[in-house]
Backbone bond lengths (Angstrom), bond angles and torsions (degrees), N, CA, C in turn:
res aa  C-N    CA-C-N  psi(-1)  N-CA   C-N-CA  omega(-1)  CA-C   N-CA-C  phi
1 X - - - 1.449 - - 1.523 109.24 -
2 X 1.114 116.21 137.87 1.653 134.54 177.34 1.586 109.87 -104.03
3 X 1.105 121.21 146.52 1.568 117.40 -158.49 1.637 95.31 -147.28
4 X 1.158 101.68 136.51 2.009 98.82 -160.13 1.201 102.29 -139.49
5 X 1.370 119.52 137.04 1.177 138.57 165.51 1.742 118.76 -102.79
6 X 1.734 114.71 132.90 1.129 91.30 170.76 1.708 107.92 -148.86
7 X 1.098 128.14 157.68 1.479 122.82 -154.13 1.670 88.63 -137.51
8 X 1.154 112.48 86.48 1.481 126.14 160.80 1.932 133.92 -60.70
9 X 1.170 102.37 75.60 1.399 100.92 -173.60 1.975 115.53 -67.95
10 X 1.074 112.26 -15.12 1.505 104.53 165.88 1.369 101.85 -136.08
11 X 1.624 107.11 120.29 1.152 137.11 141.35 1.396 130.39 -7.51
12 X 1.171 92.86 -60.44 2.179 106.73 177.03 1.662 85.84 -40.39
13 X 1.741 155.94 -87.23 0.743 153.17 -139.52 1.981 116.67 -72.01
14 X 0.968 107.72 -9.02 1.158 90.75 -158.31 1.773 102.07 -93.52
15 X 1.274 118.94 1.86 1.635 120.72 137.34 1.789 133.35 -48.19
16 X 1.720 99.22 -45.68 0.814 112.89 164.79 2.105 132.17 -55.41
17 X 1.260 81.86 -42.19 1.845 96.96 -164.56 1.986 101.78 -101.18
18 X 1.507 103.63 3.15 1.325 90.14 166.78 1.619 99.24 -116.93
19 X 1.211 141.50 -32.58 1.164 135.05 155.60 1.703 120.06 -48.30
20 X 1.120 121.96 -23.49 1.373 130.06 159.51 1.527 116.42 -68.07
21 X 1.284 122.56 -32.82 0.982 136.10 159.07 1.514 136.36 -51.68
22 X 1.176 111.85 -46.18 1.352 150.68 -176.83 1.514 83.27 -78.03
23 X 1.620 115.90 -78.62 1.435 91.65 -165.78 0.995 118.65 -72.29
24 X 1.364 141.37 41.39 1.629 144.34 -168.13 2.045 87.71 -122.89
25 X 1.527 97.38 -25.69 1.167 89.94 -169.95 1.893 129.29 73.29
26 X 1.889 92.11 32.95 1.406 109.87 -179.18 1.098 88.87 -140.79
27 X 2.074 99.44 114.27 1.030 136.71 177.41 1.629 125.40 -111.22
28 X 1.388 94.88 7.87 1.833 108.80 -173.46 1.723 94.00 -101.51
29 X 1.508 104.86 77.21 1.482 114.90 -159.70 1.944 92.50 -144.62
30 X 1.381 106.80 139.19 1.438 127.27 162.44 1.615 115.24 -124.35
31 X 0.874 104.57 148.27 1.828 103.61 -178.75 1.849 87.32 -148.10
32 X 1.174 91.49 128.70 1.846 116.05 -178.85 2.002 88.71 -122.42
33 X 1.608 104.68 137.11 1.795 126.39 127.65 1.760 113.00 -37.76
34 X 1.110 130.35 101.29 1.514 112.01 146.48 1.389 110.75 -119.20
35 X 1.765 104.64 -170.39 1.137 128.39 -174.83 1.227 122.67 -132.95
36 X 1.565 123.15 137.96 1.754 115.57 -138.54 1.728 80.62 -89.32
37 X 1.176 143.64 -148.49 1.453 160.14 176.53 1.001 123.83 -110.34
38 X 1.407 109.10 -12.94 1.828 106.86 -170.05 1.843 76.57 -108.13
39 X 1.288 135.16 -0.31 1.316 127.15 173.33 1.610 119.37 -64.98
40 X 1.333 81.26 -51.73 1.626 116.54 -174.98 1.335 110.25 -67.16
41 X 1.209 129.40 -62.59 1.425 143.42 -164.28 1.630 85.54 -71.50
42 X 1.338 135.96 -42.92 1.321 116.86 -174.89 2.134 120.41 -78.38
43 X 1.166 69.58 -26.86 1.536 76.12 166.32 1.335 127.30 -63.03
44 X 1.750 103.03 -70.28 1.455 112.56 178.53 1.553 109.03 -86.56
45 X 1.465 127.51 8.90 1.586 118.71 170.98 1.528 97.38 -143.50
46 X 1.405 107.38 93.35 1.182 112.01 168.99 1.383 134.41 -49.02
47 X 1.342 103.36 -40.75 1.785 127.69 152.87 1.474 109.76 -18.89
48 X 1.287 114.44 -75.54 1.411 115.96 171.08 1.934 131.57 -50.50
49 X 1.298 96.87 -38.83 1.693 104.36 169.34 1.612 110.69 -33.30
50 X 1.318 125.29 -62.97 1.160 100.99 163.07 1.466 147.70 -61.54
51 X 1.353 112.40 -8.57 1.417 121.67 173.42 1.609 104.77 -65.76
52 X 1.578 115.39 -56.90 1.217 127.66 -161.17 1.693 113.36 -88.55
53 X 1.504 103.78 1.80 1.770 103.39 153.65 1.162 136.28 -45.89
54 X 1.430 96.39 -62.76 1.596 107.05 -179.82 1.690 114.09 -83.29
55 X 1.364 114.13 39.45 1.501 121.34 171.56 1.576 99.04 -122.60
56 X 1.080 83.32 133.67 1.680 101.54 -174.14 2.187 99.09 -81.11
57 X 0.989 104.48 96.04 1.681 124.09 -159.95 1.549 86.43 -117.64
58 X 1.506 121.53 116.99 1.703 117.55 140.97 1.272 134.21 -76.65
59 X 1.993 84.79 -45.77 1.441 96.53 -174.55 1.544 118.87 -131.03
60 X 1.658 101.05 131.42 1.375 110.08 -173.50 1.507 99.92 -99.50
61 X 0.981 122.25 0.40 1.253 105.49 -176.89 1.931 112.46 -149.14
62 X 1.500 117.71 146.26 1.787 101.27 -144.13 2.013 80.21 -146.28
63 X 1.077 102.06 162.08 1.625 106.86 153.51 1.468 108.88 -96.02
64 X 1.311 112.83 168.62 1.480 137.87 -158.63 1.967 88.60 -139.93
65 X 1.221 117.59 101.56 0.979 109.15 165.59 2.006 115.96 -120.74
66 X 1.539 104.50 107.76 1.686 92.10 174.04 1.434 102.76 -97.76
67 X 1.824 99.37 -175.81 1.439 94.34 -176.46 1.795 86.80 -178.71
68 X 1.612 100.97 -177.44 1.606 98.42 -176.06 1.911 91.72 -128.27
69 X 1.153 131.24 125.41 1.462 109.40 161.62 1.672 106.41 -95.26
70 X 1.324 98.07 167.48 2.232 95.04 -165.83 1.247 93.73 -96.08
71 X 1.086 126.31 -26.65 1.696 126.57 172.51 1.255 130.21 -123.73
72 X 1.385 119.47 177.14 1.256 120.63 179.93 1.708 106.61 -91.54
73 X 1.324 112.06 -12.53 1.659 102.60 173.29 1.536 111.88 -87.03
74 X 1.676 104.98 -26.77 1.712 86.15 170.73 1.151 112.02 -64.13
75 X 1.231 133.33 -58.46 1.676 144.20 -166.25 1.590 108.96 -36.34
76 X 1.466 116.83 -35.42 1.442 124.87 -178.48 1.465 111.28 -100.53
77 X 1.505 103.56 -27.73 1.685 94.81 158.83 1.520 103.68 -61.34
78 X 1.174 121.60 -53.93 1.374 108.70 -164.96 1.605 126.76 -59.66
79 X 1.754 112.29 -27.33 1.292 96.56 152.05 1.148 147.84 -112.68
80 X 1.468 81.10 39.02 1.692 98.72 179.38 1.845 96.52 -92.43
81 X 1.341 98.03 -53.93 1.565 102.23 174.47 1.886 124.27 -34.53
82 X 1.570 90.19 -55.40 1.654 87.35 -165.63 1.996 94.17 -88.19
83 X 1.272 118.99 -25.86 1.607 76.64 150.08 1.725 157.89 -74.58
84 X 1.489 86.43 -5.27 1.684 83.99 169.38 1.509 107.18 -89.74
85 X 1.644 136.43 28.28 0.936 140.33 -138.06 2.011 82.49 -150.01
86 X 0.694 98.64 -1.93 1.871 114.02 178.40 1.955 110.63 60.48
87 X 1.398 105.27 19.47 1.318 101.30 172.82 1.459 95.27 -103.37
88 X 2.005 108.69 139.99 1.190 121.38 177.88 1.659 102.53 -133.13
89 X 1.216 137.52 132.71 1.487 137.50 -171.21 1.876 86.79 -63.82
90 X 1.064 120.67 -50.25 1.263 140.83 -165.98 1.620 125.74 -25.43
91 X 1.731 82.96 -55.11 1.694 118.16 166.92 1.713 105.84 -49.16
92 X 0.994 143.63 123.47 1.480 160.79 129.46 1.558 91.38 -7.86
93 X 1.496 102.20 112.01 1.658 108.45 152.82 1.227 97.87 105.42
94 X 1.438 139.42 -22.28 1.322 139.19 -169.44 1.309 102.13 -65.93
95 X 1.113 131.24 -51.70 1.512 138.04 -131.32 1.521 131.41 98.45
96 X 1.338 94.06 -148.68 1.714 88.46 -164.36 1.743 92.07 -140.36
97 X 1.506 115.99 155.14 1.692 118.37 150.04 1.470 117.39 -136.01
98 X 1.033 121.59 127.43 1.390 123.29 172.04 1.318 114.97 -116.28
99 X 1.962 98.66 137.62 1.480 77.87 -173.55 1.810 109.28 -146.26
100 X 1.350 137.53 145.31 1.378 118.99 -137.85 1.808 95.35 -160.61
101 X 1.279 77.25 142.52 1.757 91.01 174.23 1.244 121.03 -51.11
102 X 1.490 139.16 146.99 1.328 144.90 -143.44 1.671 77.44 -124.37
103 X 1.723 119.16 118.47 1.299 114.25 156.07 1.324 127.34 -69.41
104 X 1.746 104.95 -36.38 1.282 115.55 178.48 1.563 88.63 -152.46
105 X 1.724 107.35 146.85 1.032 122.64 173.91 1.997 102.29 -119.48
106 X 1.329 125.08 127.06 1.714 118.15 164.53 1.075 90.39 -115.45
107 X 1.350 105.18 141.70 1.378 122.35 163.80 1.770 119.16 158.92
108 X 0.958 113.93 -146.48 1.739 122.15 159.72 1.276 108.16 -77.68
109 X 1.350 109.60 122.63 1.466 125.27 174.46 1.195 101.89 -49.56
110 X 1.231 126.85 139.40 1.754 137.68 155.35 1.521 94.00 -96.48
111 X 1.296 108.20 146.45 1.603 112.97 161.84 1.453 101.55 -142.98
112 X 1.559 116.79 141.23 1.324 126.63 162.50 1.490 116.85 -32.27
113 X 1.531 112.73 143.33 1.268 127.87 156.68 1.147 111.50 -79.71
């Protein structure tokens, strides 16, 4: 099992990469609202607001999506999928995914389809 993290800074995609999901038929998936740090720190530390002016910032705010894939062919279907889908982590502004071998998983068995 492969276990993935992914931190979505634009929105426009994240229709894309959960319907990709869905059709991967990997449903051992959470998607959280967050808030980047220079959001926060400007909010509750005004002090900083001026530091983080002159940074060219779109987005203060991103989804957090983890998840488990059961194999190593979904995990590469999956980015094989959302790149012909024109999302690349790669691209500036997207975000980020990381994604890493499960030493131990407890919980509800997942089993392949």
């Amino acid at each position: 099992m492969i276990g993935f993290l992914i931190v979505l800074k634009q929105d426009s995609h994240l229709d894309d990469i959960l319907s990709t999901l869905a059709e991967l038929e990997v449903f051992d998936v959470t998607v959280m609202e967050g808030n980047n740090l220079e959001g926060i720190l400007e909010k509750d530390l005004p002090l900083f607001a001026g530091l983080f002016s002159s940074i060219n910032r779109k987005n203060l705010y991103g989804e957090v999506i983890l998840g488990v894939f059961r194999s190593d062919s979904l995990h590469h279907a999956f980015n094989k999928i959302i790149g012909t889908k024109g999302i690349s982590f790669k691209d500036p502004g997207v975000g980020y995914m990381a994604s890493f071998n499960l030493i131990s998983f407890i919980g509800e068995e997942l089993v392949d389809n």
